[in-house]
N, CA, C and O of each residue as an XYZ file, in Angstrom:
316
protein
N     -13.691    -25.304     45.662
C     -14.141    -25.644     44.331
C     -13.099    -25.142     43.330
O     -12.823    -23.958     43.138
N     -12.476    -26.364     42.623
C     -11.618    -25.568     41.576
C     -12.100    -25.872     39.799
O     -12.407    -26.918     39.227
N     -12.009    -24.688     39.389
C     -12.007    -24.494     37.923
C     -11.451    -24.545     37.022
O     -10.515    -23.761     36.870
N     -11.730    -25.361     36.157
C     -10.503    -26.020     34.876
C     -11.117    -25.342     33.882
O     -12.325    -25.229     33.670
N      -9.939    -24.774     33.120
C     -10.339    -24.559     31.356
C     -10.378    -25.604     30.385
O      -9.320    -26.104     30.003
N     -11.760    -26.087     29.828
C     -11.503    -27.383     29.012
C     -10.122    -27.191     28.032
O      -9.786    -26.085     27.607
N      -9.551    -28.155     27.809
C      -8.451    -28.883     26.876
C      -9.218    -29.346     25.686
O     -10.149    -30.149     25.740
N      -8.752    -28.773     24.596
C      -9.361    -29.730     23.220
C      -8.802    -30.900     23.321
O      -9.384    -31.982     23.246
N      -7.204    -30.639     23.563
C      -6.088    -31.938     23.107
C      -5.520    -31.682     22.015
O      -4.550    -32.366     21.687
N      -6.076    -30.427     21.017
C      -5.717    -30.267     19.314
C      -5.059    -28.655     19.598
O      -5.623    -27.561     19.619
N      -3.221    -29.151     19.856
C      -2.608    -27.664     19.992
C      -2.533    -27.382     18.387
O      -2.787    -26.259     17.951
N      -2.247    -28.232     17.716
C      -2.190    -27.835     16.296
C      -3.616    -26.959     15.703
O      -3.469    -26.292     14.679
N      -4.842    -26.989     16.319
C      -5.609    -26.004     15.853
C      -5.515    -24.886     16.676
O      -5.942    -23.837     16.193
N      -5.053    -24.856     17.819
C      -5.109    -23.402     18.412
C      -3.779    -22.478     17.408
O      -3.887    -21.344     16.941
N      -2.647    -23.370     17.315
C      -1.785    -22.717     16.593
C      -1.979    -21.906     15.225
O      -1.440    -20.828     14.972
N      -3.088    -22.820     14.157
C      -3.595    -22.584     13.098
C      -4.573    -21.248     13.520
O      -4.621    -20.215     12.852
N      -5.182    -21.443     14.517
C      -5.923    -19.920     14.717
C      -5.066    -18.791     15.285
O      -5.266    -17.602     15.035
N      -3.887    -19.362     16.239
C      -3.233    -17.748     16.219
C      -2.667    -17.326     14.843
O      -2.711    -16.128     14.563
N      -2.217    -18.074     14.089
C      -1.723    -18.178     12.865
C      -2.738    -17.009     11.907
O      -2.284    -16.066     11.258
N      -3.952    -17.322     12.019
C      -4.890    -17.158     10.824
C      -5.148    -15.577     11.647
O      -5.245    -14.636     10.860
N      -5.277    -15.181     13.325
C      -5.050    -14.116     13.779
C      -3.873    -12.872     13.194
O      -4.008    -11.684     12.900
N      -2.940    -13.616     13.200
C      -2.083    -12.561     12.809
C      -2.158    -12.077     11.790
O      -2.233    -10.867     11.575
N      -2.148    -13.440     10.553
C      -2.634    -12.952      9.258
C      -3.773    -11.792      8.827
O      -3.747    -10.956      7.924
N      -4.386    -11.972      9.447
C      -5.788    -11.074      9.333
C      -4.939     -9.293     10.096
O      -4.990     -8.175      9.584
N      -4.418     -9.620     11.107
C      -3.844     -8.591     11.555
C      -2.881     -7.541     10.583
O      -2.866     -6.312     10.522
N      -2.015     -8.685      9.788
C      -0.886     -7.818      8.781
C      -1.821     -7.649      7.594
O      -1.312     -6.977      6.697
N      -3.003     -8.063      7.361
C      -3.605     -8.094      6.416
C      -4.115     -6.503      6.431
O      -4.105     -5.775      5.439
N      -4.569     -6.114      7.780
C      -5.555     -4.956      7.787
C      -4.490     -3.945      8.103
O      -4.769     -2.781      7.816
N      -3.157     -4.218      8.718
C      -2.349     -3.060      8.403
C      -1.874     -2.259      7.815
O      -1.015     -2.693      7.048
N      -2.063     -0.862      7.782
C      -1.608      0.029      6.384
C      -0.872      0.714      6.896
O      -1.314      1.858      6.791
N       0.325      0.705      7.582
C       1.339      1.394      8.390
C       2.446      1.188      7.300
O       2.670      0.016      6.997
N       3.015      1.957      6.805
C       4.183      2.368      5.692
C       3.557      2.056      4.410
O       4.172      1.565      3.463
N       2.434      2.325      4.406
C       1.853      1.477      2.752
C       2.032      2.827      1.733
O       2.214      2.664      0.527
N       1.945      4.470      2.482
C       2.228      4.933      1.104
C       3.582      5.554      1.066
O       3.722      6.664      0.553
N       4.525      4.945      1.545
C       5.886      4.718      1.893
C       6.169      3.890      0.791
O       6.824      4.419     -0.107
N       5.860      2.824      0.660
C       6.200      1.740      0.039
C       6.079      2.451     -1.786
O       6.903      2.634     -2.681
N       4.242      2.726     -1.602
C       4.333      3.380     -3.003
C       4.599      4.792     -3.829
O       4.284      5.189     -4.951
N       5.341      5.356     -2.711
C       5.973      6.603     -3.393
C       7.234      6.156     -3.921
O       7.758      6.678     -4.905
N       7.854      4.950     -3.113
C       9.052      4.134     -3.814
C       9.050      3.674     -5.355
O       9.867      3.726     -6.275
N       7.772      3.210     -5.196
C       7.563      2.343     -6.616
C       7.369      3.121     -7.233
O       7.752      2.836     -8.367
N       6.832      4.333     -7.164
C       6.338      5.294     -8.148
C       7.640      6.010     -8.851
O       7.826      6.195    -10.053
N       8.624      6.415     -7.559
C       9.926      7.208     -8.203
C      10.872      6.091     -9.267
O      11.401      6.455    -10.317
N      10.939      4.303     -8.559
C      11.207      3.547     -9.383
C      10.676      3.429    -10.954
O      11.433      3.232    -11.905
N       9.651      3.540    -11.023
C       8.807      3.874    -12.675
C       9.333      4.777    -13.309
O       9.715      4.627    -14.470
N       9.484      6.349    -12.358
C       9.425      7.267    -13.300
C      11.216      7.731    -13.634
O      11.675      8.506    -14.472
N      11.955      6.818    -12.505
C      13.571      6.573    -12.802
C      13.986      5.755    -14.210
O      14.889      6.003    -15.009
N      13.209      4.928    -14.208
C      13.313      3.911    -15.350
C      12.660      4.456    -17.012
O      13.140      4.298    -18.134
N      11.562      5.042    -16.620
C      10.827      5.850    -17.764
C      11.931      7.140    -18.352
O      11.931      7.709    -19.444
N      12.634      7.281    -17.423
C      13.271      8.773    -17.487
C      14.321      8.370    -18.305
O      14.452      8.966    -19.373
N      15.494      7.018    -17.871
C      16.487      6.674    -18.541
C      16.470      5.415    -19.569
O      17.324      4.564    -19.820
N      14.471      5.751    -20.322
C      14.626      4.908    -21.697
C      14.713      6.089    -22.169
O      15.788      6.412    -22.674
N      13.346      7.282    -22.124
C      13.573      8.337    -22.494
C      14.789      8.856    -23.504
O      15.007      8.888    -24.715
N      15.597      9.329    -21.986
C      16.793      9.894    -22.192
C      17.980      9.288    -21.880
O      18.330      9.336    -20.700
N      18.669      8.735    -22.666
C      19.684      8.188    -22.824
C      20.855      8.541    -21.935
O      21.540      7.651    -21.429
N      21.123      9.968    -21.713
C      21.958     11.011    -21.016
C      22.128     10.419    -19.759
O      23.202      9.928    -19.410
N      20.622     10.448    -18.713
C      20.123     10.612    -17.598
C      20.358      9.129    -16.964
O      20.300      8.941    -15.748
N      20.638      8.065    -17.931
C      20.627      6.907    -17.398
C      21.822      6.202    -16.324
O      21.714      5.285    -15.510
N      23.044      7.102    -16.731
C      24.237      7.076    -16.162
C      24.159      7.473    -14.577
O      24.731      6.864    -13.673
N      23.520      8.359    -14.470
C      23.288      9.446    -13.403
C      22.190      8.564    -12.280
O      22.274      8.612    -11.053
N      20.852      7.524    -13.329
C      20.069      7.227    -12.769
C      20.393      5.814    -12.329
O      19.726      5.082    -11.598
N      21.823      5.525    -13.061
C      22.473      3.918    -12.305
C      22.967      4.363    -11.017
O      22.467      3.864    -10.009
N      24.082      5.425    -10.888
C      24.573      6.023     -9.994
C      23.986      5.768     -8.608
O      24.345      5.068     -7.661
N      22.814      6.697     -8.860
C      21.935      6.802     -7.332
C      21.203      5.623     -7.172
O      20.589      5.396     -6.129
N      21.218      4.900     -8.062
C      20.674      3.395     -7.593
C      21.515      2.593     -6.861
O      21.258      2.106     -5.760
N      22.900      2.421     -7.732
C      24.117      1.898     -6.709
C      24.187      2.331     -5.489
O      24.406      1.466     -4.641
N      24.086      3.244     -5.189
C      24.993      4.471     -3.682
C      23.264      4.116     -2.705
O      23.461      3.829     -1.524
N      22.307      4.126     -2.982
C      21.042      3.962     -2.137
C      21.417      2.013     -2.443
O      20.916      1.576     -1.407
N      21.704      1.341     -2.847
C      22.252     -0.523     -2.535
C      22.697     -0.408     -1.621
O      21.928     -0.574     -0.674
N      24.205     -0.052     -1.263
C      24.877      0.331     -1.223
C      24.630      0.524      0.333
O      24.963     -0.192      1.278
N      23.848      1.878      0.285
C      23.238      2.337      1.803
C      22.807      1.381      2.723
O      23.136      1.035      3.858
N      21.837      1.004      1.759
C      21.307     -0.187      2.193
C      21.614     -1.655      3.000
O      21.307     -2.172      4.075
N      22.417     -1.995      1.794
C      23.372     -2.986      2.335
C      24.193     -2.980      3.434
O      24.551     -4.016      3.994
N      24.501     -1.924      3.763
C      25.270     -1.388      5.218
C      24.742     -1.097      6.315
O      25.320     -1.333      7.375
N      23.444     -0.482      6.249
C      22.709     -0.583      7.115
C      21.857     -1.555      7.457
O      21.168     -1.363      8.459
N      21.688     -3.016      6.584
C      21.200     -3.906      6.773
C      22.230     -4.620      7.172
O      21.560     -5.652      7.196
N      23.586     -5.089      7.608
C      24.640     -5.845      7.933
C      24.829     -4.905      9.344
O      25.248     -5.657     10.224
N      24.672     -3.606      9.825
C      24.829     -3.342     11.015
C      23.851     -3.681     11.748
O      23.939     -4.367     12.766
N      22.557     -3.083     11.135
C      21.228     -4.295     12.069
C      21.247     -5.238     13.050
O      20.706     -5.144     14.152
N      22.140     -6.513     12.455
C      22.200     -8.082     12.639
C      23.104     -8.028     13.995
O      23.437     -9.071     14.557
């Protein structure tokens, strides 16, 4: 006696449900989330700092360039 798994025939809806799976998956993930917003937060208070103070703004382009910069290099060795 052999056993078949019915076939819809509709791969385009199984796809749409792994689809709508994953979504729901990255949806409920909070893995680097207060990573993300200690970033945004130092970004605010970088920007707040060099309307502020005029001085500090030089200093606060600086370390913005050199962390691009980082970035950019370690995103081109990645690949």
């Amino acid at each position: 006696m052999t056993y078949r798994t019915p076939h819809t025939g509709d791969d385009q809806e199984g796809n749409r449900l792994t689809n709508a799976i994953w979504r729901l998956r990255l949806w409920k993930d909070r893995q680097g989330q207060d990573l993300i917003e200690y970033a945004l937060m130092a970004g605010f208070v970088a920007v707040a700092a060099g309307a502020i103070m005029p001085g500090v703004a030089n200093s606060i382009s600086t370390i913005f360039s050199k962390v691009a910069s980082v970035m950019t290099r370690s995103a081109s060795q990645g690949s």
